[in-house]
Each structure stands twice: as C-alpha cells, then as structure tokens.
Chimera marker file (.cmm) of the C-alpha trace (Angstrom):
<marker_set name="trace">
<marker id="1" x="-42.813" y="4.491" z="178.823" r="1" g="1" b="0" radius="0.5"/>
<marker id="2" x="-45.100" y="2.986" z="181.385" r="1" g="1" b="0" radius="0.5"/>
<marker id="3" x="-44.027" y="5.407" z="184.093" r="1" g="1" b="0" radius="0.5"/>
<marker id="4" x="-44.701" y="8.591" z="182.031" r="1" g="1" b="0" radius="0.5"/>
<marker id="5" x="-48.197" y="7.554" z="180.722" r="1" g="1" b="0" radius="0.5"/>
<marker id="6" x="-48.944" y="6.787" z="184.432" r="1" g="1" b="0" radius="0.5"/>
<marker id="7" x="-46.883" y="9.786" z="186.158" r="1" g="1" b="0" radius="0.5"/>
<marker id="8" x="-45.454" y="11.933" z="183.729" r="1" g="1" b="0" radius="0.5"/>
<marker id="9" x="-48.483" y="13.358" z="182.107" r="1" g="1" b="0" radius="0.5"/>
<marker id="10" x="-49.182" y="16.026" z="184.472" r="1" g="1" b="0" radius="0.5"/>
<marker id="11" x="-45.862" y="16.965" z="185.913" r="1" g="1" b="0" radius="0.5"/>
<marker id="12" x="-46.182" y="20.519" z="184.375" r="1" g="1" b="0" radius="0.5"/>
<marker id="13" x="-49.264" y="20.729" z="186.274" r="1" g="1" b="0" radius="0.5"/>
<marker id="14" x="-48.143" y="19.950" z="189.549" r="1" g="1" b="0" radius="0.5"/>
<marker id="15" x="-46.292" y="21.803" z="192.315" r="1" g="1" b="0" radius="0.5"/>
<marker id="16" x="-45.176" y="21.190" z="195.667" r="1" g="1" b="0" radius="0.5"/>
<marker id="17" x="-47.274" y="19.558" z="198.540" r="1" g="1" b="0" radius="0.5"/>
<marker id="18" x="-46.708" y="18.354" z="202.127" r="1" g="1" b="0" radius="0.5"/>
<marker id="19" x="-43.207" y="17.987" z="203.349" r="1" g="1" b="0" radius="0.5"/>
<marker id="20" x="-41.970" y="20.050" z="200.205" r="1" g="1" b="0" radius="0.5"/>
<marker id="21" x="-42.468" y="23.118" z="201.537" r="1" g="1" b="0" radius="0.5"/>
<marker id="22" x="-40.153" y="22.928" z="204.412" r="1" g="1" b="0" radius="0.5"/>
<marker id="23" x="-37.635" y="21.354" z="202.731" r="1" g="1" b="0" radius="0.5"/>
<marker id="24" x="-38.092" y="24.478" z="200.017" r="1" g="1" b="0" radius="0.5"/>
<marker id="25" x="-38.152" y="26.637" z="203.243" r="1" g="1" b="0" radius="0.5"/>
<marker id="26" x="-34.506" y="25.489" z="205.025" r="1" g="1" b="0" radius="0.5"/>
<marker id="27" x="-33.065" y="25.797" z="201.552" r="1" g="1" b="0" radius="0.5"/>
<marker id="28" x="-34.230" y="29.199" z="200.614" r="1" g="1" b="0" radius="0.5"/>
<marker id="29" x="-33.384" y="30.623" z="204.025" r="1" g="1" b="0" radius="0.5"/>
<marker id="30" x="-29.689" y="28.473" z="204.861" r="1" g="1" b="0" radius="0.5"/>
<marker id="31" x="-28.988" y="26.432" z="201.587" r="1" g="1" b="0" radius="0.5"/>
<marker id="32" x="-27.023" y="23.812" z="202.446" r="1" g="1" b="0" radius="0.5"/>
<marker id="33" x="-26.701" y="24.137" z="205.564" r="1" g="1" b="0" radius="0.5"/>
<marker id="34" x="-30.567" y="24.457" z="206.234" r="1" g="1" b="0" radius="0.5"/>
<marker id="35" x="-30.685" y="21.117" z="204.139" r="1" g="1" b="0" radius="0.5"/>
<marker id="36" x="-28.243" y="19.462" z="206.752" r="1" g="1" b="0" radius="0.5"/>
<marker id="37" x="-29.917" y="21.034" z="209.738" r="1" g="1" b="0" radius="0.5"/>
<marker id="38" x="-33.426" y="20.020" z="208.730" r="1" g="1" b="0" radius="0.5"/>
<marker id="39" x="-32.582" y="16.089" z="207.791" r="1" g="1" b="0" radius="0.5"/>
<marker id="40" x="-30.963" y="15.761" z="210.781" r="1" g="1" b="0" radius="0.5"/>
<marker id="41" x="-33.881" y="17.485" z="213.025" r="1" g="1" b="0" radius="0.5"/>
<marker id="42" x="-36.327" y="15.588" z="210.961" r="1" g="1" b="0" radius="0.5"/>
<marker id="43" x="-34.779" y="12.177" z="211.603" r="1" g="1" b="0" radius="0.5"/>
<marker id="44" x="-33.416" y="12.070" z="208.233" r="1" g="1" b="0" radius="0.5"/>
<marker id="45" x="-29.767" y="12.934" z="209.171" r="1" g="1" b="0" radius="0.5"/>
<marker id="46" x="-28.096" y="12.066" z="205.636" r="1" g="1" b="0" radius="0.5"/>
<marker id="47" x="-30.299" y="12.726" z="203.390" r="1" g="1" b="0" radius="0.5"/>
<marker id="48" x="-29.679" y="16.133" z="202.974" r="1" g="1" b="0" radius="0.5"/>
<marker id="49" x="-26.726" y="15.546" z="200.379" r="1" g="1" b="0" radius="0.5"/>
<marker id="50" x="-29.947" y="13.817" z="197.685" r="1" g="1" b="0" radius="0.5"/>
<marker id="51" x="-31.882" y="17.246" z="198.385" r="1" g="1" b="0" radius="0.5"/>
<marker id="52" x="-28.795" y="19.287" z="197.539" r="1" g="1" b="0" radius="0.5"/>
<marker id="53" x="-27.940" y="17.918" z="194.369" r="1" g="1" b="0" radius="0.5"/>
<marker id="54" x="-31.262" y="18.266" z="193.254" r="1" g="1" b="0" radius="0.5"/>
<marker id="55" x="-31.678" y="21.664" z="194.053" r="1" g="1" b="0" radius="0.5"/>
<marker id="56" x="-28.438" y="22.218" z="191.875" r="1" g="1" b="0" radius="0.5"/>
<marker id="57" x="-30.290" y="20.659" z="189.328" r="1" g="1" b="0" radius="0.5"/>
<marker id="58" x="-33.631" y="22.121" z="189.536" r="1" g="1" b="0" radius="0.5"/>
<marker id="59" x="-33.559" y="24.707" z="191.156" r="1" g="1" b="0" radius="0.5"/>
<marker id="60" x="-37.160" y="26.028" z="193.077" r="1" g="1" b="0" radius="0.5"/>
<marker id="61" x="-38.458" y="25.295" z="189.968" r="1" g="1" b="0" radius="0.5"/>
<marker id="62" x="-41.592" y="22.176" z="190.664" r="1" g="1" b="0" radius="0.5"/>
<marker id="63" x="-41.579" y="21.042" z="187.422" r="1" g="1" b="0" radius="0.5"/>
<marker id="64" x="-38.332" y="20.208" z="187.207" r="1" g="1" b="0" radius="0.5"/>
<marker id="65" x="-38.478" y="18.425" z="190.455" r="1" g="1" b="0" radius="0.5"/>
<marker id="66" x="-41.112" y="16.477" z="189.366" r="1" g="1" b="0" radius="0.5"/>
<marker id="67" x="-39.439" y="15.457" z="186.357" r="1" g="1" b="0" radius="0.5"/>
<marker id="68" x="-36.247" y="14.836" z="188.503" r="1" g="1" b="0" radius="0.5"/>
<marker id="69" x="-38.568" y="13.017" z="191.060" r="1" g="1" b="0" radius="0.5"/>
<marker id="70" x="-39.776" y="10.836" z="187.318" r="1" g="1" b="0" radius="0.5"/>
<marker id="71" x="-36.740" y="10.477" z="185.814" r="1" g="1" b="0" radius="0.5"/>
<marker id="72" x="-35.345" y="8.543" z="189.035" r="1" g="1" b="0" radius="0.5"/>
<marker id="73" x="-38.481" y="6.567" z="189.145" r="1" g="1" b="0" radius="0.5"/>
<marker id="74" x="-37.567" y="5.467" z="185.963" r="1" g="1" b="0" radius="0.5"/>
<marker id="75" x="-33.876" y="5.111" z="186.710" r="1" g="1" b="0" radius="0.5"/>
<marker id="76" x="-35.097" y="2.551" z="189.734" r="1" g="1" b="0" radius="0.5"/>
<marker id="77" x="-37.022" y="0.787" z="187.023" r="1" g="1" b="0" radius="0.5"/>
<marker id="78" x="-34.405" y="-0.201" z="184.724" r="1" g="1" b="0" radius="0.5"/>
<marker id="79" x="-31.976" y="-0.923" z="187.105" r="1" g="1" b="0" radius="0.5"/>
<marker id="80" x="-34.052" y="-3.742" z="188.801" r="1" g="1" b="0" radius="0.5"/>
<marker id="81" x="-35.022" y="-5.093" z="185.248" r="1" g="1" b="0" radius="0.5"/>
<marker id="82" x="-30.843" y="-5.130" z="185.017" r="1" g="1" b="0" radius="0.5"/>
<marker id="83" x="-30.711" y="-7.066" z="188.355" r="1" g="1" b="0" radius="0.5"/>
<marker id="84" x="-33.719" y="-9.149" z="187.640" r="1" g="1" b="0" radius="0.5"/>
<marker id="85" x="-32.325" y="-9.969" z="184.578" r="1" g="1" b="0" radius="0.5"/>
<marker id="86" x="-28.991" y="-11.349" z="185.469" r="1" g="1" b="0" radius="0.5"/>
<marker id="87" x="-30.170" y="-13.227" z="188.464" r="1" g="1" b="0" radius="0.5"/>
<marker id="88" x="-32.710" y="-15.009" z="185.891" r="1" g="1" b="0" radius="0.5"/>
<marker id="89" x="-32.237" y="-14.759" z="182.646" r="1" g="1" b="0" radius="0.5"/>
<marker id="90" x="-34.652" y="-17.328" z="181.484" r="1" g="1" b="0" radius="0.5"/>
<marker id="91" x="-37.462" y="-15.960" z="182.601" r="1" g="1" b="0" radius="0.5"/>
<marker id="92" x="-37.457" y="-12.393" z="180.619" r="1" g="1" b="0" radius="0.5"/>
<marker id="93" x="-41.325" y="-11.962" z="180.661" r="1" g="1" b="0" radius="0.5"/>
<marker id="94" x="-41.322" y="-12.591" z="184.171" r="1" g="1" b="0" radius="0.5"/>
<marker id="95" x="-38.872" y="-10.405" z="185.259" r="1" g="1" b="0" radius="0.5"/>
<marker id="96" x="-40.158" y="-7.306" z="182.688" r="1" g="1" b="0" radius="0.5"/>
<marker id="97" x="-43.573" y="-7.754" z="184.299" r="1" g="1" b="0" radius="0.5"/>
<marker id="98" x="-42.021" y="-7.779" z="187.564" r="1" g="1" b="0" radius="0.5"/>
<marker id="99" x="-40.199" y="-4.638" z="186.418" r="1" g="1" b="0" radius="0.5"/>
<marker id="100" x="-43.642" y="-3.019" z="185.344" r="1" g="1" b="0" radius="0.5"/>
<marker id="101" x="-45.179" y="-3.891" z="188.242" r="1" g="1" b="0" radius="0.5"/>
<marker id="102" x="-42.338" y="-2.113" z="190.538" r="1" g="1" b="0" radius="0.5"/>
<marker id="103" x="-42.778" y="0.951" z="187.857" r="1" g="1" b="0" radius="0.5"/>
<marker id="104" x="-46.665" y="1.392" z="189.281" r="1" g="1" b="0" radius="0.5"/>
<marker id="105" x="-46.808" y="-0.171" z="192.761" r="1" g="1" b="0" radius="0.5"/>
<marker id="106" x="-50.015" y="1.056" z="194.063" r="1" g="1" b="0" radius="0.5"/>
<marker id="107" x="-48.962" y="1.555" z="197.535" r="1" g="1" b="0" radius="0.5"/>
<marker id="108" x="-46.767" y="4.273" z="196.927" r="1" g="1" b="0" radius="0.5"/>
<marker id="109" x="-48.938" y="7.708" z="196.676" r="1" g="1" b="0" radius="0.5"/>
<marker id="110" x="-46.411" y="10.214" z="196.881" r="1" g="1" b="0" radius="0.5"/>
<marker id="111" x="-45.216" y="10.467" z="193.414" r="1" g="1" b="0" radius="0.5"/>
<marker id="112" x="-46.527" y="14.172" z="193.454" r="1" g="1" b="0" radius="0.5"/>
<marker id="113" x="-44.563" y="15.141" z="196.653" r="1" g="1" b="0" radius="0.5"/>
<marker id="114" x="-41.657" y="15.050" z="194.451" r="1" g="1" b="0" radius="0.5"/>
<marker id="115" x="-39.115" y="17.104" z="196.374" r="1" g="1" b="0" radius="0.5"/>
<marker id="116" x="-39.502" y="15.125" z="199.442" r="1" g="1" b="0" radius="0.5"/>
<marker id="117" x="-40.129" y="11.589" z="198.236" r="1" g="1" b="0" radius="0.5"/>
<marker id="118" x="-37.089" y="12.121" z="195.183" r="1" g="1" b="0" radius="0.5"/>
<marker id="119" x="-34.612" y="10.568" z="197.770" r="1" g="1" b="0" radius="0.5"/>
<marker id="120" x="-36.387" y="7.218" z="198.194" r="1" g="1" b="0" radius="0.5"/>
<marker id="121" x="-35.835" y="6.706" z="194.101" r="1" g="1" b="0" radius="0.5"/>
<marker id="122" x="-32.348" y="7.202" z="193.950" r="1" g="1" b="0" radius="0.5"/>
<marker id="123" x="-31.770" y="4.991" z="196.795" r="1" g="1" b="0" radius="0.5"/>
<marker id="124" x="-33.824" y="2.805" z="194.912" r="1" g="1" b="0" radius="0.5"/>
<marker id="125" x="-31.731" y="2.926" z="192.087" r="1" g="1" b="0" radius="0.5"/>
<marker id="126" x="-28.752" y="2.839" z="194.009" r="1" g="1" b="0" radius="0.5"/>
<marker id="127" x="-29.691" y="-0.354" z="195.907" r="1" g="1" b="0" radius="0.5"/>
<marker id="128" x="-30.530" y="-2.039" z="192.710" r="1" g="1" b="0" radius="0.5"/>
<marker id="129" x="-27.849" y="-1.035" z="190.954" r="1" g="1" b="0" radius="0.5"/>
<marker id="130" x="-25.715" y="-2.448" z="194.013" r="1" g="1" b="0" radius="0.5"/>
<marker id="131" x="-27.692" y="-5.856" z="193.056" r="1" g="1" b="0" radius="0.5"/>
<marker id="132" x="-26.292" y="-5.676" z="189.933" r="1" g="1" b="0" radius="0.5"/>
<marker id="133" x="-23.365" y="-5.055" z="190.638" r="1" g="1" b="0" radius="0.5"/>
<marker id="134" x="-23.207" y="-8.106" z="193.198" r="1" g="1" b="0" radius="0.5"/>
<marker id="135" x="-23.929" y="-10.468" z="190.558" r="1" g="1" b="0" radius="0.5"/>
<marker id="136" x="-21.782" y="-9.528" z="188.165" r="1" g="1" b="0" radius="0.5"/>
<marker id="137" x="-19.063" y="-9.918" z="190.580" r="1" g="1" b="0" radius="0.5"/>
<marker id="138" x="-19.720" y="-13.691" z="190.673" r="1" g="1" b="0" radius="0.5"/>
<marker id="139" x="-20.266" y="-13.721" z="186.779" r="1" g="1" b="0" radius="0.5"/>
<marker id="140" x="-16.826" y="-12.478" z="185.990" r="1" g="1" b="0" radius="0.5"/>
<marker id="141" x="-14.495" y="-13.314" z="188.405" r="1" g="1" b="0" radius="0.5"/>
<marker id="142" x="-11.733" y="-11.550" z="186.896" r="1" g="1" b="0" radius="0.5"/>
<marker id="143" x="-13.421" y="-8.481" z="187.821" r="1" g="1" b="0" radius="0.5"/>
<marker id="144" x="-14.738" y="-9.628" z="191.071" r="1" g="1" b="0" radius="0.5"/>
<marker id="145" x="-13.017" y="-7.481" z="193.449" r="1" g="1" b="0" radius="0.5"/>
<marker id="146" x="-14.309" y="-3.579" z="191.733" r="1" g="1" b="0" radius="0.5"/>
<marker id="147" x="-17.616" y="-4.968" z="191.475" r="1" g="1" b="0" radius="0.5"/>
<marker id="148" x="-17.737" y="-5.923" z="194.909" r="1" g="1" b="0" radius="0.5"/>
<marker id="149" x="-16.163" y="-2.450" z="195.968" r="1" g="1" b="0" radius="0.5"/>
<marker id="150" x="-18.398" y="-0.899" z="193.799" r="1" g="1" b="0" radius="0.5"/>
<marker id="151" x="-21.418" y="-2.814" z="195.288" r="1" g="1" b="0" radius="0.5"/>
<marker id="152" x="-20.608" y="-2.243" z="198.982" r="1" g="1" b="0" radius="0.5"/>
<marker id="153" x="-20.407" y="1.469" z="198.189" r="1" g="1" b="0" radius="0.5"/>
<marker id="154" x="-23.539" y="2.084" z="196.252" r="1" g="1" b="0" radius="0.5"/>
<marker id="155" x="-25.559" y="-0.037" z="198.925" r="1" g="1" b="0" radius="0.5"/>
<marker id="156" x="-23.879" y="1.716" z="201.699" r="1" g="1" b="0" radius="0.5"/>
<marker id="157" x="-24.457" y="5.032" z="200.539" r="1" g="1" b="0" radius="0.5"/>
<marker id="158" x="-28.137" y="4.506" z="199.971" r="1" g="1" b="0" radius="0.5"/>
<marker id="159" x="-28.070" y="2.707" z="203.080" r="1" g="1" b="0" radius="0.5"/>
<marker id="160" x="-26.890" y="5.601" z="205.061" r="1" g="1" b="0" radius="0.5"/>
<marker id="161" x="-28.919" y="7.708" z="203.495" r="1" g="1" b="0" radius="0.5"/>
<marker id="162" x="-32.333" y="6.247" z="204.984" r="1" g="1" b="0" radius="0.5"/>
<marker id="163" x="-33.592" y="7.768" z="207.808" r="1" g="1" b="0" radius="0.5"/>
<marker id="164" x="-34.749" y="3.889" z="208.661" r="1" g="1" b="0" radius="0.5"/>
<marker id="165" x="-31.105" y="2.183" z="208.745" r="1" g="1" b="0" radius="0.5"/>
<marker id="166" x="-28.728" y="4.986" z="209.655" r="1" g="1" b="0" radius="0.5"/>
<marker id="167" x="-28.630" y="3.234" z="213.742" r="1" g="1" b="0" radius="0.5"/>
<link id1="1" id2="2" r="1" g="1" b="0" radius="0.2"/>
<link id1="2" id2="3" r="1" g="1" b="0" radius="0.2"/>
<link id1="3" id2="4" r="1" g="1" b="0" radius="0.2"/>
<link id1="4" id2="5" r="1" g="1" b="0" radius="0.2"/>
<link id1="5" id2="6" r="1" g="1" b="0" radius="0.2"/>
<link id1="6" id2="7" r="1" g="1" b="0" radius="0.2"/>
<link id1="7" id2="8" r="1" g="1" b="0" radius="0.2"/>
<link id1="8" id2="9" r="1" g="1" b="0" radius="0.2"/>
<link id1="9" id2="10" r="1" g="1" b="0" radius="0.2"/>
<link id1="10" id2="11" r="1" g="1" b="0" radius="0.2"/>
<link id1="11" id2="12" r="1" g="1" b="0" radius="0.2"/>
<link id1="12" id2="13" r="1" g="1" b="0" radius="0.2"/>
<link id1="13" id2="14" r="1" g="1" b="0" radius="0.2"/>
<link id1="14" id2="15" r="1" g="1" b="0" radius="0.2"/>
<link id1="15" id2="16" r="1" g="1" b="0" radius="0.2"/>
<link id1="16" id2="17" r="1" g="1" b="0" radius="0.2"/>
<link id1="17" id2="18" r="1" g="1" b="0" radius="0.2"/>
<link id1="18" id2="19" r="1" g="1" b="0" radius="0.2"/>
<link id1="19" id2="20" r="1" g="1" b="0" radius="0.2"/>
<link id1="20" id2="21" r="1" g="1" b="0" radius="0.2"/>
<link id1="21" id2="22" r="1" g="1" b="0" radius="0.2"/>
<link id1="22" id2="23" r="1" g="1" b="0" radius="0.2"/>
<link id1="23" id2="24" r="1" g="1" b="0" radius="0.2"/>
<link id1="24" id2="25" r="1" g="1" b="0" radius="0.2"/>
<link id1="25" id2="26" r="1" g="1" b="0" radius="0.2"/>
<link id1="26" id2="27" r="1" g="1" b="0" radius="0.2"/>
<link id1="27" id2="28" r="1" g="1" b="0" radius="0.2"/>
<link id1="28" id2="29" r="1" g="1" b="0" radius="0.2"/>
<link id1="29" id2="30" r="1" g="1" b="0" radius="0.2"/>
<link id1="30" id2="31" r="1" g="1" b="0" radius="0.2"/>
<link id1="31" id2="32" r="1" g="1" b="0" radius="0.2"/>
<link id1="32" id2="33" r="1" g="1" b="0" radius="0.2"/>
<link id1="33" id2="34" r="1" g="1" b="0" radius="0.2"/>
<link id1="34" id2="35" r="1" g="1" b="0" radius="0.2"/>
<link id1="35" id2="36" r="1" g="1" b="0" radius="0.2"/>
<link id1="36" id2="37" r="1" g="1" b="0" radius="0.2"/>
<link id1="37" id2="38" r="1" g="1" b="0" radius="0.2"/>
<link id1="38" id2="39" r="1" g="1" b="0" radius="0.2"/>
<link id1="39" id2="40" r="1" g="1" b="0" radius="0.2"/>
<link id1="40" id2="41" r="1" g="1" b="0" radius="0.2"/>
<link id1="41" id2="42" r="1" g="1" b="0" radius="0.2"/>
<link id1="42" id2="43" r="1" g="1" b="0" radius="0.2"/>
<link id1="43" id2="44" r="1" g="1" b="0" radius="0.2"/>
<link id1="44" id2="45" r="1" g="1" b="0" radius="0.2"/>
<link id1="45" id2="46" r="1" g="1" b="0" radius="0.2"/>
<link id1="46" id2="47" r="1" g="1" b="0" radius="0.2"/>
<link id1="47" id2="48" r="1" g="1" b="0" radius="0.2"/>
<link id1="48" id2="49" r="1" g="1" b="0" radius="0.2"/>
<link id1="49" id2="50" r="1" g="1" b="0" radius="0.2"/>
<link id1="50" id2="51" r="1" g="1" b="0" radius="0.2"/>
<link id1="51" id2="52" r="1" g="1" b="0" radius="0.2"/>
<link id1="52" id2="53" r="1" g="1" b="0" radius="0.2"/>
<link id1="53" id2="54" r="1" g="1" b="0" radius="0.2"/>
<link id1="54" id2="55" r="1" g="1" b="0" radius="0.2"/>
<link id1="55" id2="56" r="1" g="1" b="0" radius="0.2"/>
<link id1="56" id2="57" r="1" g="1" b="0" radius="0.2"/>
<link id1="57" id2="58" r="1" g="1" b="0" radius="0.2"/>
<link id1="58" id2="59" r="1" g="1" b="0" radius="0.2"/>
<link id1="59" id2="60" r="1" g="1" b="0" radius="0.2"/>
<link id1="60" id2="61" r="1" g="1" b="0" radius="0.2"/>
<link id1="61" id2="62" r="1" g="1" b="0" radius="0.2"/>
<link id1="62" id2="63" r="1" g="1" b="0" radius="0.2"/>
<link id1="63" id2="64" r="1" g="1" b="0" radius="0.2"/>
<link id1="64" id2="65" r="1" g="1" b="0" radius="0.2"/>
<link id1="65" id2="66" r="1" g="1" b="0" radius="0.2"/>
<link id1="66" id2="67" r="1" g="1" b="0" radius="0.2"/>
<link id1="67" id2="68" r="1" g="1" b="0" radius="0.2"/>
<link id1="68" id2="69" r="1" g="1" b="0" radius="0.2"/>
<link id1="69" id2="70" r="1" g="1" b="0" radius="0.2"/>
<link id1="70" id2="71" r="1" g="1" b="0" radius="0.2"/>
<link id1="71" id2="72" r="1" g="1" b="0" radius="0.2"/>
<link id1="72" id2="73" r="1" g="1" b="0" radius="0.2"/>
<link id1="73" id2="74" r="1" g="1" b="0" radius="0.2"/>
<link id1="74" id2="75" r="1" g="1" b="0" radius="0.2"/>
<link id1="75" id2="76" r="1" g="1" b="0" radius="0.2"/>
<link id1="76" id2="77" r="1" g="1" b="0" radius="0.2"/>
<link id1="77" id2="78" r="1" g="1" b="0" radius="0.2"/>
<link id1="78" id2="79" r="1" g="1" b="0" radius="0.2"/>
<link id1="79" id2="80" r="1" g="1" b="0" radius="0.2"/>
<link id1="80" id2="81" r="1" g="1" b="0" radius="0.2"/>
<link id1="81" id2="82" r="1" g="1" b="0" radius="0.2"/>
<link id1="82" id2="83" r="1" g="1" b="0" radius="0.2"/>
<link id1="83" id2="84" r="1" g="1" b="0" radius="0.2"/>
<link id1="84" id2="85" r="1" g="1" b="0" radius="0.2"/>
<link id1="85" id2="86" r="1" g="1" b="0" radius="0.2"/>
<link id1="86" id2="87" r="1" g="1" b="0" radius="0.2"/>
<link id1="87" id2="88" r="1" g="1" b="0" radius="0.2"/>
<link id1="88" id2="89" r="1" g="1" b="0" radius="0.2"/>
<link id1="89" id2="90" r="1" g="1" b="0" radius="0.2"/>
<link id1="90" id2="91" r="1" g="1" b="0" radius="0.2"/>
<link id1="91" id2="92" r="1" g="1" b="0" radius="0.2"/>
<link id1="92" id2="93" r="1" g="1" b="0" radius="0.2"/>
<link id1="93" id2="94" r="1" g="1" b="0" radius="0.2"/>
<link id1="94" id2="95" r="1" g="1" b="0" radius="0.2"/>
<link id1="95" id2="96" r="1" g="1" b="0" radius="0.2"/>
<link id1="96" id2="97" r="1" g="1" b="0" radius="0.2"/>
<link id1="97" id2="98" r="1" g="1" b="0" radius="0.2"/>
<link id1="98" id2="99" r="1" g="1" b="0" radius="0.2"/>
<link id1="99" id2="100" r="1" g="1" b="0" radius="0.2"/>
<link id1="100" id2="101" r="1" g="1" b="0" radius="0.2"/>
<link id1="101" id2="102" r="1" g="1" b="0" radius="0.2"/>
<link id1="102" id2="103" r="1" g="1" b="0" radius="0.2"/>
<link id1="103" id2="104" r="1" g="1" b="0" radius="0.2"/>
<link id1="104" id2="105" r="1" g="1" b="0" radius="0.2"/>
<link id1="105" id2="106" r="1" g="1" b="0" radius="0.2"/>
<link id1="106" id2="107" r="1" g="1" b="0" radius="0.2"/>
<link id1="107" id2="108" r="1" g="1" b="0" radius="0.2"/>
<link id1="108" id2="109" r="1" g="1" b="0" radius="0.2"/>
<link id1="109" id2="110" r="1" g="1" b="0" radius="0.2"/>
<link id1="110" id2="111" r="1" g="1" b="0" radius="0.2"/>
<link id1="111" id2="112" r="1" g="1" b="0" radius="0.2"/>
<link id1="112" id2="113" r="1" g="1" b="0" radius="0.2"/>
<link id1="113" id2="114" r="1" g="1" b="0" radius="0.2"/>
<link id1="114" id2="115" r="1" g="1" b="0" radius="0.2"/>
<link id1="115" id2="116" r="1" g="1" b="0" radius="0.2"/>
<link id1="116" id2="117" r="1" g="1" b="0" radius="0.2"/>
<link id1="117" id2="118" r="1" g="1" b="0" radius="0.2"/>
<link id1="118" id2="119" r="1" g="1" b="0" radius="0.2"/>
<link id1="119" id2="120" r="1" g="1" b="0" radius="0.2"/>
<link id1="120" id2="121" r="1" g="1" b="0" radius="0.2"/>
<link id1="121" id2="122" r="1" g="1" b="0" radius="0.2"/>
<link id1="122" id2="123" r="1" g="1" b="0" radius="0.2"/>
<link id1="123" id2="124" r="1" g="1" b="0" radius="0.2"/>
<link id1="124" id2="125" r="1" g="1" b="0" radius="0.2"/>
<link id1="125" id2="126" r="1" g="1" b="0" radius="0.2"/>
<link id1="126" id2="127" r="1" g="1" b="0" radius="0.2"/>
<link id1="127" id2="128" r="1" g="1" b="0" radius="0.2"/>
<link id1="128" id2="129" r="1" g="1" b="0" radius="0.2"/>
<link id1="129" id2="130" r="1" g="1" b="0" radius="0.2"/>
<link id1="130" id2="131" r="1" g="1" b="0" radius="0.2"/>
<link id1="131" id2="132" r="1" g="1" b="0" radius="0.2"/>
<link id1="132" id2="133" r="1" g="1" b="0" radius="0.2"/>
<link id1="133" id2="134" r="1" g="1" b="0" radius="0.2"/>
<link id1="134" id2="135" r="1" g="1" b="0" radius="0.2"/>
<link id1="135" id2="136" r="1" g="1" b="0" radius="0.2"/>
<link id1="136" id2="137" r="1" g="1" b="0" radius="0.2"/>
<link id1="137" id2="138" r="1" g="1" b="0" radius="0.2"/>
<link id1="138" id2="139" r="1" g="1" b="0" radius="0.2"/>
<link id1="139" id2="140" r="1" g="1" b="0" radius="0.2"/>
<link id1="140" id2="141" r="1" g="1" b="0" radius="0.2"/>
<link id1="141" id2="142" r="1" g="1" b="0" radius="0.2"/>
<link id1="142" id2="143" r="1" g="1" b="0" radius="0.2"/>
<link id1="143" id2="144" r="1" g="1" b="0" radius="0.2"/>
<link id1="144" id2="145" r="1" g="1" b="0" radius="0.2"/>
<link id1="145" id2="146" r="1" g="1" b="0" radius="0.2"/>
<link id1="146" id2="147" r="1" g="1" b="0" radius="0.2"/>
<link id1="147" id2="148" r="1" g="1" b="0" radius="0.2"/>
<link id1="148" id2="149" r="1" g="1" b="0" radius="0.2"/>
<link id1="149" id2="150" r="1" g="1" b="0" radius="0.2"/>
<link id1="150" id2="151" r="1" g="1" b="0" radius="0.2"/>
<link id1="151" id2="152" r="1" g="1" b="0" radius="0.2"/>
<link id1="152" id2="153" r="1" g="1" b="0" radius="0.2"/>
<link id1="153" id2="154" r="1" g="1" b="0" radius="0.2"/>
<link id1="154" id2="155" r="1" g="1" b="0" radius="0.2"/>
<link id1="155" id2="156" r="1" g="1" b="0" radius="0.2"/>
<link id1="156" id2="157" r="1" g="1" b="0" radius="0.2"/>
<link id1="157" id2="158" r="1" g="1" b="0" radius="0.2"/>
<link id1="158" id2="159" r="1" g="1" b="0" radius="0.2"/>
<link id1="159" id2="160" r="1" g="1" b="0" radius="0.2"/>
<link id1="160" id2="161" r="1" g="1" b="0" radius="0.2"/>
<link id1="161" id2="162" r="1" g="1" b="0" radius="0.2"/>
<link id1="162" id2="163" r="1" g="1" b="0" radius="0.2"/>
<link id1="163" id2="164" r="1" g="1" b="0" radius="0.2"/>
<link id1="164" id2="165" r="1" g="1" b="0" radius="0.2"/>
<link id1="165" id2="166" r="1" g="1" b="0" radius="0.2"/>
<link id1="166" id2="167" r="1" g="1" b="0" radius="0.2"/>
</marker_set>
C-alpha cells in the first residue's frame, strides 16, 4: 500500500524518460537482438533478458511499464520483509519499518524511468528472495540442499545480471 500512495498514483500519467528511449529504440528496430546488442554496448551485457520479458509483458505501452516497474518495487518489498522476518522474528515492528523504509528510500529517483531502472527491482527481489531462501535452508535441514540450490541460483542470476558484478 505504501508504495502505490507514494509511486503508483500517477503511473497513468507518466511515460518514458532518459535511458528509456533507447532501450524502446534497439527493441523496436532489432527486438531481441537489439536488446542483447545494446546491454552489452552499454556495459550492461546481461541484462537484456529483464528488458525482454518485460516487453513481452508490456509491450511499448508506458503505463504498463510503469506498473511493471511498481509491481516489482513492491515484489522487492515483501520479499525483504520475508528475509527480515526469518532472520529476526522478534523484532516484527522493526523489521516492517525497515521494510517501509526500503519501500521509499529517498535516494533512489528513478522510479519514473521505469523501463530502464525495472531491472534493478527484480534483482532486488531476486537477491532477497535468495536471502530467504538461505535461511530457510538452515531452518529445515531436511530441505537444506534445494534451498541452497535454489539460493545460489536466484543470487547468481541477479548477480550476473548487474552491469556492476558481471567481472
């Protein structure tokens, strides 16, 4: 709820800005092969599979991105609360505010460039969902070795798919 009252309140008013634009551009001229030639000239060499799905999805359509862009926001929200929550599950305030808190970091001004930016909130999601994962691998032990396969995966594949950690 917090993340549509602060972000989802204008998404049918928005369109594409910045970076968008040329990501719309090597789509509509190569599709997917535009996507993969453009992430890996723009640093971003495995990215280009995030772009694609969404593009599936949405379409050219910028509302739909910027729900899609929302809707993974959110998705990155809940999943740290999940993490949060079973690495401390005393503290439940504390780790909801935390949550909150992660739902409307200030820093973080590119919710409208939501083509471009939508990759950093899956990976997001994926990395905390990896968390997750990792502790309930030492919570139940019988089950221990798929949620430690399952962990490594999810982390690696967001991991990968940051221009930042791909060296």
């Amino acid at each position: 709820m917090v993340c549509i009252l602060a972000f989802g309140l204008q998404v049918f008013f928005m369109g594409y800005y910045i970076d968008d634009w040329v990501i719309l551009n090597a789509y509509s001229t190569k599709g997917f092969e535009g996507l993969r030639l453009y992430s890996y000239l723009d640093n971003r060499p495995l990215v280009f599979w995030i772009w694609w799905i969404g593009f599936q999805v949405n379409g050219f359509t910028p509302a739909l991105w910027q729900i899609w862009s929302l809707l993974w926001r959110i998705a990155s929200v809940v999943t740290l609360w999940m993490a949060l929550r079973e690495i401390w599950p005393q503290y439940k305030r504390q780790v909801l505010v935390a949550s909150l808190l992660f739902a409307v970091y200030p820093i973080f001004l590119q919710q409208p460039t939501a083509l471009t930016y939508s990759f950093h909130w899956v990976c997001f999601t994926l990395f905390f969902l990896s968390l997750y994962l990792t502790v309930l691998s030492v919570k139940v032990p019988e089950k221990y070795g798929r949620y430690t396969f399952l962990s490594i995966l999810l982390t690696s594949i967001q991991l990968f798919s940051q221009e930042f950690l791909l060296g």
